[in-house]
MMTF fields as JSON, N, C-alpha, C and O atoms, coordinates in Angstrom:
{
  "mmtfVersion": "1.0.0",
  "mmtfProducer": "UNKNOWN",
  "numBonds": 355,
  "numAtoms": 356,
  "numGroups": 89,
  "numChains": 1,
  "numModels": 1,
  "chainsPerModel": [1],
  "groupsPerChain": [89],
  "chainIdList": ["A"],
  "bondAtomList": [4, 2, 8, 6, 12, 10, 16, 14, 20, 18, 24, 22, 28, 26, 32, 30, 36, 34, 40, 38, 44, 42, 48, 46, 52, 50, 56, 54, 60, 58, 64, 62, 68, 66, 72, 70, 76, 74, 80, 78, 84, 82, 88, 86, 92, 90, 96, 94, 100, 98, 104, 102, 108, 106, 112, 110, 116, 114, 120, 118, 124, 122, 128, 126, 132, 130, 136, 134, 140, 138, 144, 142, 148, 146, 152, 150, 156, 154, 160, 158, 164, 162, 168, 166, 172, 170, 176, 174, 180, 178, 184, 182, 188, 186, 192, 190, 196, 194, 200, 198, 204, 202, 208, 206, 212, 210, 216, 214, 220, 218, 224, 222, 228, 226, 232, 230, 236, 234, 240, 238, 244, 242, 248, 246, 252, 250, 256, 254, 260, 258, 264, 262, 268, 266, 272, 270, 276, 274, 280, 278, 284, 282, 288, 286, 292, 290, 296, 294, 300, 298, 304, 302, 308, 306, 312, 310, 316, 314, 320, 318, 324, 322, 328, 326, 332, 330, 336, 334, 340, 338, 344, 342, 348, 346, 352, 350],
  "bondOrderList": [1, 1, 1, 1, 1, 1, 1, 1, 1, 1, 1, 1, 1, 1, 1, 1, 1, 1, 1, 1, 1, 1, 1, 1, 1, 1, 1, 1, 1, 1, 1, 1, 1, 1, 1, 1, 1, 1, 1, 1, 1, 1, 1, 1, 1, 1, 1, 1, 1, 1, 1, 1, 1, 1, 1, 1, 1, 1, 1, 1, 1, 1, 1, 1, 1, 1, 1, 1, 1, 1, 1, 1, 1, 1, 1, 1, 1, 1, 1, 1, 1, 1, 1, 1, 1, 1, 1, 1],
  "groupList": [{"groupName": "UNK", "atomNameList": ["N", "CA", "C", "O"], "elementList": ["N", "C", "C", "O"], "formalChargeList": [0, 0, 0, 0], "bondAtomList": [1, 0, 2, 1, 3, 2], "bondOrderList": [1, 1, 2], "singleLetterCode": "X", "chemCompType": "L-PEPTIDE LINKING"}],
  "groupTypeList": [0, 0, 0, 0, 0, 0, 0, 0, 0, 0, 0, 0, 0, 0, 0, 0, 0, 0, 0, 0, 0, 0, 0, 0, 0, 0, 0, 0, 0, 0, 0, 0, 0, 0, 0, 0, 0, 0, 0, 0, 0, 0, 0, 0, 0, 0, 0, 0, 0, 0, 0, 0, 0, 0, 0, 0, 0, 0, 0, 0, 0, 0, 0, 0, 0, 0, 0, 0, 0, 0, 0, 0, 0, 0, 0, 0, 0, 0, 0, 0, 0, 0, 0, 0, 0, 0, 0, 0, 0],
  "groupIdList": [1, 2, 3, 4, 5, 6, 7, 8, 9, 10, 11, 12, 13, 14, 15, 16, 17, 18, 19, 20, 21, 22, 23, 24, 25, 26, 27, 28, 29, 30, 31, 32, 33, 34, 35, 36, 37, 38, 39, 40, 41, 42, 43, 44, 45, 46, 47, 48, 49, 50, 51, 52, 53, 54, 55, 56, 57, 58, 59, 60, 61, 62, 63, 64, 65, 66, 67, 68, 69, 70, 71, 72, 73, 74, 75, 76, 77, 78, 79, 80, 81, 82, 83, 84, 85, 86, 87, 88, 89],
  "secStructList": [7, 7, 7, 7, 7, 7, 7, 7, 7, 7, 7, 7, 7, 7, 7, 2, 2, 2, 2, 2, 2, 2, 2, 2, 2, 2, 2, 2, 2, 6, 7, 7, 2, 2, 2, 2, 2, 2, 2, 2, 2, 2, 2, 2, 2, 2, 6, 6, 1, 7, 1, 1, 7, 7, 7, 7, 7, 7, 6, 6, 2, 2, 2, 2, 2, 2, 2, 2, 2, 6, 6, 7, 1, 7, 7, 7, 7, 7, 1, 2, 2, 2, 2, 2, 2, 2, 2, 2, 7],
  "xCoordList": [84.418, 84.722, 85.745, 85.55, 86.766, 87.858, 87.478, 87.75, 86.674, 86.599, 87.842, 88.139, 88.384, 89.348, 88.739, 87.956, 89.018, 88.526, 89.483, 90.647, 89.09, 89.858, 90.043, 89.427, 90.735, 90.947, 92.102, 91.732, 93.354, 94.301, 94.688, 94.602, 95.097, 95.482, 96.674, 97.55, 96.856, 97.845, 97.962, 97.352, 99.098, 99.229, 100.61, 101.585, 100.406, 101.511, 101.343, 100.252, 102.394, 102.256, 103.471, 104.682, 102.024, 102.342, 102.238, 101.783, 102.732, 102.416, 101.288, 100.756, 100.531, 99.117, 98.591, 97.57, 99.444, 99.177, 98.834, 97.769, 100.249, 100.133, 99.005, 98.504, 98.325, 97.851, 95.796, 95.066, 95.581, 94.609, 94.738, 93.761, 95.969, 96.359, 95.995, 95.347, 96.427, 96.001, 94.533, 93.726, 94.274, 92.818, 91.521, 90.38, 92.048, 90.945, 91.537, 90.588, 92.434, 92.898, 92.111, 91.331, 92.396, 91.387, 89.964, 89.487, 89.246, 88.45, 87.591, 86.434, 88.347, 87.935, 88.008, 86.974, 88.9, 88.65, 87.856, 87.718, 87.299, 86.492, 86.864, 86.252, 88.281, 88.281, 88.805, 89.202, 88.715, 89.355, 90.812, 91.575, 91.43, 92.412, 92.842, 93.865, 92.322, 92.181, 92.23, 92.953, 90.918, 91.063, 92.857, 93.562, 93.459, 94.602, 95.758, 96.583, 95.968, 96.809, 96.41, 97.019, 95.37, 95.337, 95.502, 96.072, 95.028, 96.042, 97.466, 98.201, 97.748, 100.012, 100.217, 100.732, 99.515, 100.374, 100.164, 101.142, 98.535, 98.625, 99.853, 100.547, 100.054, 100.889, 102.272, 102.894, 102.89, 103.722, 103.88, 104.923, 102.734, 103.07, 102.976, 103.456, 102.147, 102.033, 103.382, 103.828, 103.964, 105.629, 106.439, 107.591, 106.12, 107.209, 108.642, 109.853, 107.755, 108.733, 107.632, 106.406, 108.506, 107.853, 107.886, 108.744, 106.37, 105.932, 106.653, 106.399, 107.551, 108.248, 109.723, 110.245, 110.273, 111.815, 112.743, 112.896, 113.285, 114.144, 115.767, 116.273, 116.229, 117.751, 118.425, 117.941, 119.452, 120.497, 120.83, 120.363, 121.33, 122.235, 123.485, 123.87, 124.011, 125.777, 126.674, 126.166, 127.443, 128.096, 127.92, 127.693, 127.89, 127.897, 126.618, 126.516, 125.517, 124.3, 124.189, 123.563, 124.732, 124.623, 125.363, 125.244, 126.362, 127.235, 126.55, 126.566, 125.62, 125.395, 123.964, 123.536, 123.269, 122.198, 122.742, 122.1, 123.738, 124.535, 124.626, 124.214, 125.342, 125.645, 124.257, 124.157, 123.613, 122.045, 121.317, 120.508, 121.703, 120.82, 121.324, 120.806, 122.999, 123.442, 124.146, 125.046, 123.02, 123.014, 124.477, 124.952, 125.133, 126.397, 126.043, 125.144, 127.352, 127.392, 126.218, 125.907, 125.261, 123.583, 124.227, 125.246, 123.177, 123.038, 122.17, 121.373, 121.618, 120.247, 120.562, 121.645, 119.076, 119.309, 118.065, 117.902, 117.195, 116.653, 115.241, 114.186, 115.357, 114.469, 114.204, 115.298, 113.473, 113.526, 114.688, 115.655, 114.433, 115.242, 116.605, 117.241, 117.306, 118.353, 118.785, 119.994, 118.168, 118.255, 118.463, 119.537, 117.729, 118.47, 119.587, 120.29, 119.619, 121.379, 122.177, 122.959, 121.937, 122.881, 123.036, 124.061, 122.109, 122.186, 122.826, 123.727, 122.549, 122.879, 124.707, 125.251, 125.378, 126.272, 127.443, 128.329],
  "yCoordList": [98.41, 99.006, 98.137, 96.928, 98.699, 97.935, 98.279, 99.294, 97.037, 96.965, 96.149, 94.966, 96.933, 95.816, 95.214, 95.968, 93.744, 93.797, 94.455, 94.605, 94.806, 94.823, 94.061, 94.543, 92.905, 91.584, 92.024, 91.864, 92.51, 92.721, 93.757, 94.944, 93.437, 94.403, 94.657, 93.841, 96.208, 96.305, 97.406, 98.472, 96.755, 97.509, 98.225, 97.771, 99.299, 100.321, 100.677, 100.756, 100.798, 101.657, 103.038, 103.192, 103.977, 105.235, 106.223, 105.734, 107.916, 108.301, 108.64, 109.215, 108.392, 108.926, 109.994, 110.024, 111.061, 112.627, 112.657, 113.093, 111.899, 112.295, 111.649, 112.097, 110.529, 109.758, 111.044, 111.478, 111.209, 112.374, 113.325, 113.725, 113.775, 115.564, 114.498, 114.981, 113.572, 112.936, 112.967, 113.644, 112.175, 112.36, 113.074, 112.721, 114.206, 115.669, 115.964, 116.196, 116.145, 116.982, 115.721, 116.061, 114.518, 113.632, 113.976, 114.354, 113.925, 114.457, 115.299, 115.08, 116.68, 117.782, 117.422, 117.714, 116.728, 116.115, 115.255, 114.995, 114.762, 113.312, 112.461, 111.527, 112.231, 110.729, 109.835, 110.534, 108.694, 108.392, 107.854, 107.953, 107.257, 106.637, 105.699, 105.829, 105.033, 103.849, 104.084, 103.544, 105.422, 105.907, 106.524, 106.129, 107.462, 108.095, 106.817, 106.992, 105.735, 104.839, 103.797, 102.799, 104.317, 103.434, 104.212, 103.731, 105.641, 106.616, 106.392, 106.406, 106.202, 106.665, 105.106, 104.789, 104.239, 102.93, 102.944, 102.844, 103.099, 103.297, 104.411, 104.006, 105.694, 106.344, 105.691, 105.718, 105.09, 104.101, 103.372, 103.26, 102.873, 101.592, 102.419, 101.974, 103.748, 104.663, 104.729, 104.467, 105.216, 106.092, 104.757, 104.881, 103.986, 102.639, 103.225, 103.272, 103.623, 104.412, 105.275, 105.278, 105.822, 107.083, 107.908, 108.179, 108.307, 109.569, 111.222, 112.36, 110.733, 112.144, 111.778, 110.682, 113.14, 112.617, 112.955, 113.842, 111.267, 111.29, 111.595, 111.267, 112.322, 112.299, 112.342, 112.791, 111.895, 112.165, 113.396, 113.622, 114.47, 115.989, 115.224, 114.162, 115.943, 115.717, 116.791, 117.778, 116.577, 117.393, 118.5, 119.056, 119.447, 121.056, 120.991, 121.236, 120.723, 121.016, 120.833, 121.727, 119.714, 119.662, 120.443, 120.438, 121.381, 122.562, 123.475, 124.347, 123.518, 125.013, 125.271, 126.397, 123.902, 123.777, 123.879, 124.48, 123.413, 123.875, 125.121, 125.644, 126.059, 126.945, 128.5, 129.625, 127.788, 128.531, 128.772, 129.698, 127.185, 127.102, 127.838, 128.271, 128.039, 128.349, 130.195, 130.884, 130.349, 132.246, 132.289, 133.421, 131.552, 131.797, 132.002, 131.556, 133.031, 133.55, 133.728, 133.172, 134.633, 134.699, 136.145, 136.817, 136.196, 137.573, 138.227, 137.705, 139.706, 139.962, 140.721, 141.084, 140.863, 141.308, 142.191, 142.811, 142.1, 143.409, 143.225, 143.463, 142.702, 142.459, 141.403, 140.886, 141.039, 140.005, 140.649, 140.003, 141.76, 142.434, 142.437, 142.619, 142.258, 142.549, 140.944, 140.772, 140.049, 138.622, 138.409, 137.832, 138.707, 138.571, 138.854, 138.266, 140.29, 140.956, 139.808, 139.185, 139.528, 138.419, 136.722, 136.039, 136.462, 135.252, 135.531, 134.732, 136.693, 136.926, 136.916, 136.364, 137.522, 137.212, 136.607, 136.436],
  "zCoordList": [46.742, 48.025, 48.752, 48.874, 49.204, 50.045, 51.456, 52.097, 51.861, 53.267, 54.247, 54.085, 55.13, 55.798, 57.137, 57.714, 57.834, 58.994, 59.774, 59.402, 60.715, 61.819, 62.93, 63.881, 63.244, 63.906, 64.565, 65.728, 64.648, 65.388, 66.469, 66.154, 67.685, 68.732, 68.603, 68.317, 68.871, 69.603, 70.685, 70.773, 71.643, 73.443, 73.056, 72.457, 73.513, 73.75, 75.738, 76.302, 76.283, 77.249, 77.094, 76.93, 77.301, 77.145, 78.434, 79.468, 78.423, 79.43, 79.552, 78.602, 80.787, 80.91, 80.333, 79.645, 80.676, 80.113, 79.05, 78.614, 78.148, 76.636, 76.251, 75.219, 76.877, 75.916, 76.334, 75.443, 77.793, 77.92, 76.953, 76.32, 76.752, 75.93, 74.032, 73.103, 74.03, 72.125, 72.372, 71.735, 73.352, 73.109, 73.106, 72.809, 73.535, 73.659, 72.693, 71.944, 72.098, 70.477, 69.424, 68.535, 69.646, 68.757, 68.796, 67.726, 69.741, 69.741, 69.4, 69.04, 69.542, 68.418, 67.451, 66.851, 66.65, 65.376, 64.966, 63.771, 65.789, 65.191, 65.226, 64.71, 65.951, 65.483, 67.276, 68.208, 67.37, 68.087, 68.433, 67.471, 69.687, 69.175, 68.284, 67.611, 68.258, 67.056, 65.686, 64.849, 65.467, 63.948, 63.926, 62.997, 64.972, 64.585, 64.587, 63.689, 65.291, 64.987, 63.652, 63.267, 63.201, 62.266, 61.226, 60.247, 61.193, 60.143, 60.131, 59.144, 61.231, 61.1, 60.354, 59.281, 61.526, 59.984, 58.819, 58.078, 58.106, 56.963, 56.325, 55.392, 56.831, 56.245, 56.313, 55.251, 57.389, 57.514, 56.297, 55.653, 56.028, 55.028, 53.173, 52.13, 53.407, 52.204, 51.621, 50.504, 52.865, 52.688, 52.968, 53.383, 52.848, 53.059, 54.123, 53.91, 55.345, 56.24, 57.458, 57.564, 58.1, 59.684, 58.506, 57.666, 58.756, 57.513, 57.993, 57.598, 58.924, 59.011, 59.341, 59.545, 59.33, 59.212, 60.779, 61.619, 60.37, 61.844, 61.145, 60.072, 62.241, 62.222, 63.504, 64.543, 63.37, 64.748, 64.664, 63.548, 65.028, 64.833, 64.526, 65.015, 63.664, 63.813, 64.815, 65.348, 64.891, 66.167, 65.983, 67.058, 64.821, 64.551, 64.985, 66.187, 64.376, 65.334, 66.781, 67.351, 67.645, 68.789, 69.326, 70.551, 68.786, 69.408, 69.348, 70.217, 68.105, 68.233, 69.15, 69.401, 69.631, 70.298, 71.624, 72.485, 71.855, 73.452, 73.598, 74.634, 72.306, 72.882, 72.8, 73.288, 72.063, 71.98, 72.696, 72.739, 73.986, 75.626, 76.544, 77.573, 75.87, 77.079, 76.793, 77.274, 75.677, 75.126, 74.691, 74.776, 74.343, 73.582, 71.993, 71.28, 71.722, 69.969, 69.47, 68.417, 70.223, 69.792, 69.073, 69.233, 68.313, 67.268, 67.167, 66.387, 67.757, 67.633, 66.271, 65.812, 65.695, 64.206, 63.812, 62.761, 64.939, 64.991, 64.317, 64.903, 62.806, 62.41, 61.039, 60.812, 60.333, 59.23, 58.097, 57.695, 57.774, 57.012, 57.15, 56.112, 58.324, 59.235, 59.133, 58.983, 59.177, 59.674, 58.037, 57.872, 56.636, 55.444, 54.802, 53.98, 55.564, 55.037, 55.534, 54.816, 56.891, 57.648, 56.98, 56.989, 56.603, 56.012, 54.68, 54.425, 53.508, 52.408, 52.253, 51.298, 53.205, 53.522, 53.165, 54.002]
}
């Protein structure tokens, strides 16, 4: 059996909210804060990395997220079917 101790702290300051809104969703789950930060590092150290993926946008994405907010070159397509012809393209 691999028991680890647990001997080390660590302090984050976070926003109040988020940290109320993690912990009623922990909750329902079972676990507390502690169990969920001690899940992400292990996965941290699993994935020798942030077990999810970061990127910057490159400029074509940040254009087309401007102009998405701001209802430019939108396309309605009516429906999934409509939205495949369009991608097929």
């Amino acid at each position: 059996m691999n028991v680890r101790t647990r001997d080390a702290v660590v302090r984050a300051r976070i926003d109040s909210n988020l940290k109320e809104n993690a912990e009623s969703i922990l909750k329902q789950l079972g676990f507390t804060m502690s169990d969920a930060i001690n899940m992400y590092l292990n996965m941290i150290v699993m994935q020798n990395g942030i077990p999810f993926e970061l990127k910057v946008p490159n400029e074509l994405t940040l254009e087309t997220f401007r102009k998405s907010e701001a209802g430019e070159e939108l396309e309605k397509v009516g429906s999934l079917d409509n939205l495949r012809k369009l991608v097929d393209k």
